[in-house]
DODOMAR-492620 format. One record per residue: x, y negated, z of N, C-alpha, C in turn; residue in one letter. Coordinates in steps of 0.1 Angstrom, whole numbers, plus 5000, padded with zeros to 4 digits. Layout:
N
XYZXYZXYZa/...
***
This chain:
341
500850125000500050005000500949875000x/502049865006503249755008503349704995x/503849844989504849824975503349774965x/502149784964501549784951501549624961x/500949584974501149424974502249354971x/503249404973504349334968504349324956x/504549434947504249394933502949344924x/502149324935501049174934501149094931x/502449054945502448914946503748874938x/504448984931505648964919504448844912x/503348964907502748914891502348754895x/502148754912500548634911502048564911x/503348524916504348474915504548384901x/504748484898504848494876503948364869x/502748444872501448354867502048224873x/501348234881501448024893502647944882x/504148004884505147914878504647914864x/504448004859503847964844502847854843x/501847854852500947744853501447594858x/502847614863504047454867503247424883x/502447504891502247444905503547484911x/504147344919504947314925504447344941x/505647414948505747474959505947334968x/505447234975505647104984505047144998x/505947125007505847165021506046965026x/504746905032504746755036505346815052x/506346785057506646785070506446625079x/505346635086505246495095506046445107x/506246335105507346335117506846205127x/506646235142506146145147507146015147x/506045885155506645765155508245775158x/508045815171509345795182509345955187x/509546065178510046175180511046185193x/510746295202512346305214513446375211x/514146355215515446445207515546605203x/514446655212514246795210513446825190x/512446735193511646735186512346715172x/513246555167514246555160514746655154x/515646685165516246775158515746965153x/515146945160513947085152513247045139x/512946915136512146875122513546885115x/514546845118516246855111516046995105x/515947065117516147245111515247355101x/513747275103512747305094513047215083x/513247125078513647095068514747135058x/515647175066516747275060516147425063x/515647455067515247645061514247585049x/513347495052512247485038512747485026x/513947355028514647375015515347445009x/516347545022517247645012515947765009x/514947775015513847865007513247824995x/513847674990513147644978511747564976x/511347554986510547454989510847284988x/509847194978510447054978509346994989x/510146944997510546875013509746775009x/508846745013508346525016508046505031x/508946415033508646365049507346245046x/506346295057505946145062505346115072x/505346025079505445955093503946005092x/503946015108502446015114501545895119x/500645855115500245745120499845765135x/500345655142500145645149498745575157x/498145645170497045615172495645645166x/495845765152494945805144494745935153x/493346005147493346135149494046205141x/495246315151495846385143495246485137x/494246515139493246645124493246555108x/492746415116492046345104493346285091x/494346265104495346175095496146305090x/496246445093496746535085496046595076x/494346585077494046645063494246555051x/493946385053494546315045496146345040x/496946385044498246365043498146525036x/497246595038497446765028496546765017x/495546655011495046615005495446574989x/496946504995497446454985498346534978x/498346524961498746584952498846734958x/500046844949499946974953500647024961x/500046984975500347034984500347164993x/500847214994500947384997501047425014x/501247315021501847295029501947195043x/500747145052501847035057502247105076x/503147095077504047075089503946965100x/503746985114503546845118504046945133x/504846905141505246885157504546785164x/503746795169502546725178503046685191x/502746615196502546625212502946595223x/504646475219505546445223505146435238x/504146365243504046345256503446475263x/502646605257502446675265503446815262x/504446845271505646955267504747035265x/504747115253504347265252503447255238x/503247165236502147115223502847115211x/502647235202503347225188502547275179x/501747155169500647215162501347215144x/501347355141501547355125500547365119x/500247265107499347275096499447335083x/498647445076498347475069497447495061x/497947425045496347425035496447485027x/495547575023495147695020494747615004x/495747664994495347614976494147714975x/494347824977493547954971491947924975x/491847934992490247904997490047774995x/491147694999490647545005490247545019x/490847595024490747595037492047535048x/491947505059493047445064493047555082x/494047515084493947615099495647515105x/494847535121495947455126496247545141x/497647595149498347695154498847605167x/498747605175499747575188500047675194x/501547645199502747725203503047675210x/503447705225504247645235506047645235x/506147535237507847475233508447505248x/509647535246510347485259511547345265x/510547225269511347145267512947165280x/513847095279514747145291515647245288x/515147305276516247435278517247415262x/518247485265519347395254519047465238x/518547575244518347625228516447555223x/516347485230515147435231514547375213x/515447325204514947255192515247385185x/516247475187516247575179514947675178x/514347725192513247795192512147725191x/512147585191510847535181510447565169x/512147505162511947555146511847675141x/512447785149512047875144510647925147x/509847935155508647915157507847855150x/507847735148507047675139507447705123x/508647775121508847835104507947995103x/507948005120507948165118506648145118x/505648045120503748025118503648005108x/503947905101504147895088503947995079x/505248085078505248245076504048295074x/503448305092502548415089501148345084x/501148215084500048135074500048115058x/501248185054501348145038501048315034x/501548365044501348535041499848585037x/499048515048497748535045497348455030x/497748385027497248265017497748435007x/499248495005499748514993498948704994x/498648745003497948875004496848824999x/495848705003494648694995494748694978x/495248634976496048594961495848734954x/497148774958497448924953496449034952x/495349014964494449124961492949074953x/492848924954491748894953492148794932x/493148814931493748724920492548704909x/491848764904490948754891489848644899x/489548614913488448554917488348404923x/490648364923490648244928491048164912x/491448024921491747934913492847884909x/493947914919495147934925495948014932x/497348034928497748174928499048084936x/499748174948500648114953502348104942x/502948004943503848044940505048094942x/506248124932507348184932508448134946x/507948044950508647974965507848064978x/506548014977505548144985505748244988x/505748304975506048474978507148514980x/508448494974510248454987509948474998x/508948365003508748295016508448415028x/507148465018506648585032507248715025x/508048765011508348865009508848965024x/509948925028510149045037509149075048x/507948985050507049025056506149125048x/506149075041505149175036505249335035x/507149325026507549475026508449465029x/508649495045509749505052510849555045x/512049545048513149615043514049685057x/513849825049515049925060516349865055x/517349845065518349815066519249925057x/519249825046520049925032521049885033x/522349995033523649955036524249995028x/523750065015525050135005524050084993x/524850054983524350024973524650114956x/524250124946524550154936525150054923x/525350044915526149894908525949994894x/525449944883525650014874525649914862x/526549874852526649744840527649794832x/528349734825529449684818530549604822x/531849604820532349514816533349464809x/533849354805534049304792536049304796x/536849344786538349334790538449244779x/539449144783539848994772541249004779x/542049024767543748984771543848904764x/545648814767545748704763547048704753x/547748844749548448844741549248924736x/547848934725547649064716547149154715x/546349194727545349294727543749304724x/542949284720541849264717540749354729x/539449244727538649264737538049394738x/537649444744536849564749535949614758x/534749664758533649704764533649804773x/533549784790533949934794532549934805x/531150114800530750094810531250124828x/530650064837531050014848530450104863x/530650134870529750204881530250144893x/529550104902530450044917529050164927x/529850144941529250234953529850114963x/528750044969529049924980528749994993x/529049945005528749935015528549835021x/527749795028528249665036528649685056x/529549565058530249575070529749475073x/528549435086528349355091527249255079x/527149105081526049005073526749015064x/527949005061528448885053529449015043x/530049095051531549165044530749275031x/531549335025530949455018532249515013x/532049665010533549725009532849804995x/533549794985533049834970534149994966x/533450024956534650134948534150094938x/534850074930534450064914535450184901x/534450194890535050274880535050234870x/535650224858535250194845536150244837x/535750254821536250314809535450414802x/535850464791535250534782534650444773x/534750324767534350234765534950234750x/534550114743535150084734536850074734x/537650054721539050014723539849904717x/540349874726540849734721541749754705x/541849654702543049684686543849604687x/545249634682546349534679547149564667x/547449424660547649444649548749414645x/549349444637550949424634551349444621x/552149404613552949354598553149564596x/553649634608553949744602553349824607x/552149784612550949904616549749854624x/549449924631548149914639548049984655x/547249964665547450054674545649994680x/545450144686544050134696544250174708x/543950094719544350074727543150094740x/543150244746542050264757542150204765x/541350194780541950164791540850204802x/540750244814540150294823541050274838x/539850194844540650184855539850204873x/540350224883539850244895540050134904x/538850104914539749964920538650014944x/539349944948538849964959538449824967x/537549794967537249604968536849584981x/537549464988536649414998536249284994x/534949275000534149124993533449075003x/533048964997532448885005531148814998x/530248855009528448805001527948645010x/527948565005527648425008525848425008x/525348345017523848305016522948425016x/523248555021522548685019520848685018x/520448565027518748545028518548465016x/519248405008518648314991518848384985x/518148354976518148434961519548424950x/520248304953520948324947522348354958x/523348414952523848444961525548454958x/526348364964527948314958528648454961x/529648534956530548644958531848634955x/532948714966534048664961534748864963x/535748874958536248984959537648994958x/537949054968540149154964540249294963x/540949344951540749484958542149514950x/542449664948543749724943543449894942x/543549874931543650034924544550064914x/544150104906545250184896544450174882x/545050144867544750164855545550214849x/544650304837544950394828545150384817x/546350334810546250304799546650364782x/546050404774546950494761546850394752x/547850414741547950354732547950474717x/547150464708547350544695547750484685x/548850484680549350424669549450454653x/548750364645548650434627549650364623x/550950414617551750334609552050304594x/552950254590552650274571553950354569x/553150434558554250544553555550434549x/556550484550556650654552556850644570x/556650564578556450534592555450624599x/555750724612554350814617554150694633x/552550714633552850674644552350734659x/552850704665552650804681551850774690x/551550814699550650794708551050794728x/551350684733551450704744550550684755x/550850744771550050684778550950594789x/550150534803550650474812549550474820x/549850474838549750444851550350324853x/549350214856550250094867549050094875x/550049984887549249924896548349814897x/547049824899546549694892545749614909x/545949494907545549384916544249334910x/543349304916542049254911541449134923x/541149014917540448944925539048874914x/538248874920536648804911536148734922x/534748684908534048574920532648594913x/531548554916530548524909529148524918x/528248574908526548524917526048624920x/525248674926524048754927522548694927x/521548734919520548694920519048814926x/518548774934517648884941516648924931x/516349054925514949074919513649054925x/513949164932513449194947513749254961x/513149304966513849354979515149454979x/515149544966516049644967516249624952x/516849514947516949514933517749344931x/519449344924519849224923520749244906x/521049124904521549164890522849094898x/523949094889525149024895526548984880x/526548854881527248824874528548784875x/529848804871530948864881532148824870x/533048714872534648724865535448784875x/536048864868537748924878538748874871x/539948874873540948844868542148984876x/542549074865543649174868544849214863x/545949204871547149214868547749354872x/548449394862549049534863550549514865x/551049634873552649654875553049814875x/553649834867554349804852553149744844x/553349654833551849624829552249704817x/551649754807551449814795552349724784x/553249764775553349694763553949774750x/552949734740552549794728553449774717x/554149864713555749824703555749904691x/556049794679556049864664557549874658x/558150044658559549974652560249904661x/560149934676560949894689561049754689x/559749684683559549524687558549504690x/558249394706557549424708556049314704x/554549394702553649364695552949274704x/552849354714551249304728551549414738x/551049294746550949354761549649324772x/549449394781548349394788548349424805x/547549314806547649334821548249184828x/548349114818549848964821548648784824x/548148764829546848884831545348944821x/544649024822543249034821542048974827x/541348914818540248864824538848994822x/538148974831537249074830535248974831x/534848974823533848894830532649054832x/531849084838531149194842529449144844x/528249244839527249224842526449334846x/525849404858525349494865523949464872x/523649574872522349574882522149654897x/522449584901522249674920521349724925x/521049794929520049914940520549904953x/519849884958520249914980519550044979x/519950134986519450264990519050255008x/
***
């Protein structure tokens, strides 16, 4: 039942951005906010935004009724959203507003704060992100099951928003990697296609410990006045990396690792010249960088430059001069698709 809502709220996702409704979360901020208060509207404003949500602050009027002066204030344009910390004078008063695109409906939550205590603006905001949460959740489960009968479908910020509520994720720690990737040397060897397999782990939020494989692939060519040569290559690498921003969708990567490449050379020469065929073992260094982007819960694509240098590095000789070499260094750009298990 998780998985067919979740891939509900893929489609109702889909639709909404097609249709250009903008994800706007109004965060209200009172007159003369206390410093607790401050700095918790600080902190919801940065989770809203790195969730992709566009932020509009605006003051609370003062002396108005706060129902009246926030339905006004969620009224305006397409708003998804409004936020408001209530209550300055009475400790414990924290009211979040939510408006409902789908029903048109509005619903408003108090939560008792702890003023005094030092983690005090931190467990506001999380609190009031985490009502939020479970008020957009209901908005994107109606959506998803009721979609042919509203007007409005939440969008592609929305469903982010409550995804791991919806379908929780077991703590996936090994992954699958399966792509291409691309070999480009810089002199004399021509480019080549190798497909690619990685097996990840991850160590802790942030670390991840990879194995990667590649070759069987296309072969590079190098060309020369007295012949030709094709040029395989296959290589193993053992990576430790590093995953930046792990809760956004997009997601910065950096990698070191060191293994070993395999390299042969087959050589056609011109009569009356034969030509031969060698292989080689070096040691190869590998560092990359690149993105990941989230599908879904257990699903990322990953776009990836390495740059690798071999010792002995390979070099390719016609008639004991020499043609091309490889490894001095290699650039590798790589594209794959991930699985968490």
């Amino acid at each position: 039942m998780r998985r067919s809502l979740a891939a509900g709220l893929v489609l109702a996702a889909t639709v909404s951005a097609t249709a250009g409704w903008a994800s706007t979360v109004v965060l209200v901020r009172p007159a003369n906010p206390a410093p607790t208060t401050a700095e918790a509207l600080v902190r919801i404003h940065g989770e809203l935004v790195s969730a992709g949500f566009d932020v509009e602050i605006a003051a609370a009027t003062a002396g108005a009724d706060p129902r009246t002066s926030l339905e006004q204030t969620a009224n305006g344009g397409n708003v998804d959203a409004v936020v408001a910390i209530l209550g300055d004078g009475k400790p414990g008063s924290v009211e979040v507003w939510v408006i409902d695109r789908v029903t048109g409906k509005s619903v408003v939550r108090r939560v008792p704060s702890q003023a005094g205590s030092e983690r005090a603006a931190e467990i506001l905001a999380i609190r009031a992100i985490e009502l939020l949460r479970a008020s957009l959740l209901e908005i994107a489960m109606f959506a998803a099951s009721e979609a042919p009968a509203v007007s409005k479908l939440p969008s592609a910020e929305v469903t982010r928003f409550v995804e791991h509520v919806i379908e929780p994720r077991r703590k996936a720690h090994w992954s699958l990697e399966l792509g291409a990737s691309g070999v480009v040397g810089f002199d004399g060897v021509g480019p080549a296609l190798l497909p690619m397999i990685r097996f990840g782990h991850t160590v802790g939020r942030y670390a991840l410990v990879r194995i990667t494989a590649a070759g069987m692939g296309s072969r590079s060519q190098v060309q020369a006045q007295s012949g030709s040569a094709e040029v395989a290559q296959q290589f193993g690498l053992v990576e430790a990396a590093l995953r930046l921003r792990p809760q956004q969708s997009w997601r910065p990567f950096f990698s070191l690792g060191a293994g070993a490449r395999h390299t042969t050379a087959t050589g056609q020469a011109l009569w009356p010249d034969q030509g031969q065929s060698a292989a080689q073992w070096s040691f190869l260094a590998d560092a990359g960088a690149g993105l990941r982007l989230s599908l879904a819960s257990r699903f990322e694509i990953a776009l990836e430059v390495h740059a690798q240098l071999t010792q002995p590095y390979p070099v390719i000789r016609f008639l004991g001069a020499k043609a091309a070499t490889a490894g001095r260094p290699d650039v590798l750009p790589s594209l794959t698709l991930i699985a968490w298990l």
